[in-house]
N, C-alpha and C positions, 0 to 999 in steps of 0.2 A: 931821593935819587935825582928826579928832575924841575929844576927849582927855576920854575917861569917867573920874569919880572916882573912887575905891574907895568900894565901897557898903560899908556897915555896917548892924546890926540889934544894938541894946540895946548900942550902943560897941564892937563886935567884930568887924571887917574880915575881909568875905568872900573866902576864895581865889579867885582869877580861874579859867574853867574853863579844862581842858587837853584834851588827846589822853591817852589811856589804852592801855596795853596791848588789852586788850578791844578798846575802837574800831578797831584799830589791823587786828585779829584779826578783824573784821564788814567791814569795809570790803575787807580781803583773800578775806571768803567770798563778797562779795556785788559784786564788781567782778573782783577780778582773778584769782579761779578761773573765771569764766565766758571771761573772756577768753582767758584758756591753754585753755580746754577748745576753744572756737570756733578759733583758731589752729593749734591740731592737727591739727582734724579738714579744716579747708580745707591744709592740706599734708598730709594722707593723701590729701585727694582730685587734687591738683596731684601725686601719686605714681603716685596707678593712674589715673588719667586722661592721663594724659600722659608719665606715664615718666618724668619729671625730679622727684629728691628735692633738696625746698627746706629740709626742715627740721632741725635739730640732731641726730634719730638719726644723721641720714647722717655725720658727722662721726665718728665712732667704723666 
């Protein structure tokens, strides 16, 4: 749909930006360790509140 040029400065074709290791690495600290941690702790509490284990310890 919208077909950006390659930008240049003084004739030298800028790299498009990516996804980095790092980014990769922030986005895992700041999304999806929170989300493991919050998912845990609501099936520790669906454990001893109710006595039915929903979560992947119980597998083992």
């Amino acid at each position: 749909m919208f077909v950006k040029r390659p930008q240049s400065v003084m004739g030298h074709r800028i790299a498009e930006p990516r996804p980095t290791l790092m980014a990769v690495w922030l986005a895992f600290l700041y999304v999806g360790l929170p989300l493991l941690v919050l998912t845990g702790l609501l099936d520790l509490g669906m454990q001893v509140f109710f006595g039915v284990c929903t979560g992947l310890w119980c597998l083992s």
